[in-house]
C-alpha positions as a printed NumPy array, in Angstrom:
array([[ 28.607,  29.145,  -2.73 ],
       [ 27.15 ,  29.37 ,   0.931],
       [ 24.227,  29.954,  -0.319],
       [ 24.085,  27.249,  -2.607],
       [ 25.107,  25.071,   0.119],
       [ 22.208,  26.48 ,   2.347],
       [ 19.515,  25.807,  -0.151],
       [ 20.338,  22.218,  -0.563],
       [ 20.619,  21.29 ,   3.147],
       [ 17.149,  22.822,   3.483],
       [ 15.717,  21.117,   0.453],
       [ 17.314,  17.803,   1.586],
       [ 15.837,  18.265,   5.101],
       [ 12.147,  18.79 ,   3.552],
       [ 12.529,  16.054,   1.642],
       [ 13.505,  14.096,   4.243],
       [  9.895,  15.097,   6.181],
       [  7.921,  14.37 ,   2.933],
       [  5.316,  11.63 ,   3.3  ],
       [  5.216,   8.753,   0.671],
       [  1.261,   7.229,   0.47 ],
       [  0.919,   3.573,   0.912],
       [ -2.826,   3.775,   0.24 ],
       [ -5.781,   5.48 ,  -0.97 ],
       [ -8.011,   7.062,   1.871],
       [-11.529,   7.829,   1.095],
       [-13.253,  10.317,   3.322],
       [-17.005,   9.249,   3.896],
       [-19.789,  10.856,   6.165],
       [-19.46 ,  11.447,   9.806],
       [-15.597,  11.432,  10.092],
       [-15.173,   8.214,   9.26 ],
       [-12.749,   6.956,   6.606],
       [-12.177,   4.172,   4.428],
       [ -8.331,   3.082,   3.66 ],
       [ -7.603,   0.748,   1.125],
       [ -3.966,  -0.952,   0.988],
       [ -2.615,  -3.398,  -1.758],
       [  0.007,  -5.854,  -1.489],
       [  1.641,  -9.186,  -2.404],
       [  0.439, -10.651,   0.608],
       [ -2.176, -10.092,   2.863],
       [  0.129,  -8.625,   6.157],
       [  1.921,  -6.279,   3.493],
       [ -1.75 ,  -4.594,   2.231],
       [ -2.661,  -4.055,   5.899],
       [  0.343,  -2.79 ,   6.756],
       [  0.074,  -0.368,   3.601],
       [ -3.916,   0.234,   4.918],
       [ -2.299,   1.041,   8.806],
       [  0.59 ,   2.704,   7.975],
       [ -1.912,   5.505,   5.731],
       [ -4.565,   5.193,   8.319],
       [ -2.317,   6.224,  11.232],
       [ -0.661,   8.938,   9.06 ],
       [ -4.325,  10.364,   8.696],
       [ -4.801,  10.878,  12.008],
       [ -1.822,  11.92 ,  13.406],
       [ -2.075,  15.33 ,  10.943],
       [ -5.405,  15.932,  12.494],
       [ -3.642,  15.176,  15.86 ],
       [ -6.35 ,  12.207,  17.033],
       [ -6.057,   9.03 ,  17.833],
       [ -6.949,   6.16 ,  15.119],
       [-10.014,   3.8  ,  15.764],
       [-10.53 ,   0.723,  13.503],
       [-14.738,   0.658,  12.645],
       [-14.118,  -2.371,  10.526],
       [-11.632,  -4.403,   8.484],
       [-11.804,  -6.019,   5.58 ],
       [ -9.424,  -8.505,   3.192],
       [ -9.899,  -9.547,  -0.373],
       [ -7.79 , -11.995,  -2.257],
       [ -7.857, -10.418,  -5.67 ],
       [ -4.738, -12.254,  -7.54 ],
       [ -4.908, -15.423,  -9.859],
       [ -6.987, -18.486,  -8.946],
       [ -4.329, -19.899,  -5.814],
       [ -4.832, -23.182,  -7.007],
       [ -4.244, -22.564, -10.994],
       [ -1.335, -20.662,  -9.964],
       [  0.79 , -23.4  ,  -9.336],
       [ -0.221, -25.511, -12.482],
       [  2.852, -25.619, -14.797],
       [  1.479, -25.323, -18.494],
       [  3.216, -24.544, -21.738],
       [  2.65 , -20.562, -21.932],
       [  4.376, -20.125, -18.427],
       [  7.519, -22.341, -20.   ],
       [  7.071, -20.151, -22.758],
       [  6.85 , -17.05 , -21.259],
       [  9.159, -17.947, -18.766],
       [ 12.084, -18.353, -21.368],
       [ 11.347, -15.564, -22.776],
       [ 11.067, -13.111, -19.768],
       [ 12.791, -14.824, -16.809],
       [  9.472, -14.606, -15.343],
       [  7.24 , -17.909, -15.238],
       [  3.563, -15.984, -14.495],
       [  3.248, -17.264, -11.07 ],
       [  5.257, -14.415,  -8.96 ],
       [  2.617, -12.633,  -6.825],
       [  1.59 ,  -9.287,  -7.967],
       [  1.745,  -6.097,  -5.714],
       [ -1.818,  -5.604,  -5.719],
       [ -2.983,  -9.558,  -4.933],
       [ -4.268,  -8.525,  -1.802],
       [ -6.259,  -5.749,  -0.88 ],
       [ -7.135,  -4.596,   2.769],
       [ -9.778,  -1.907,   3.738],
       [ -9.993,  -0.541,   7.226],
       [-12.791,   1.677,   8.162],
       [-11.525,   4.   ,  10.506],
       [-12.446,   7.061,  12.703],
       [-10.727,   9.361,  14.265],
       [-11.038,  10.753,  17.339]])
């Protein structure tokens, strides 16, 4: 039963250590890498595109540098999203859900970064 006991605490410890991705990183020529983060809103995707970035370096024990930045709005036309129209009545009574929530990937940040 120690043993048992032993096994889990250890398990539950690595587990505890185990990162979780927030974005995809792309290794490119040179060093350099590209990190793309998606999110509801634009501070949530570069947070996502950071968080990975930083994670990236740190296992290769560097510091991160930012080579460039860039954000793309890739949701539903902003101004169409707030139109009220029959199908998002519709599919509101139906789902709870009228069709204008943002989606988790609306936003999408890439950082080019180095590290060094």
């Amino acid at each position: 039963m120690k043993h048992v006991l032993i096994v889990m605490l250890i398990g539950l410890g690595l587990a505890g250590c185990a990162h979780r991705s927030t974005a995809a990183v792309l290794p490119k020529a040179g060093g350099v890498y590209d990190v793309i983060g998606q999110g509801a809103a634009e501070q949530d995707a570069y947070q996502n595109a950071a968080k990975e970035a930083q994670y990236t370096c740190e296992k290769k024990e560097k510091e991160m540098v930012v080579v460039n930045q860039e954000s793309i709005y890739q949701g539903v036309d902003k101004n169409k999203k707030d139109q009220i129209k029959g199908e998002n009545v519709a599919l509101a009574f139906a789902t709870g859900r009228t069709g204008k929530e943002r989606n988790v990937d609306d936003y999408k940040v890439t950082l080019t970064i180095s590290c060094n």
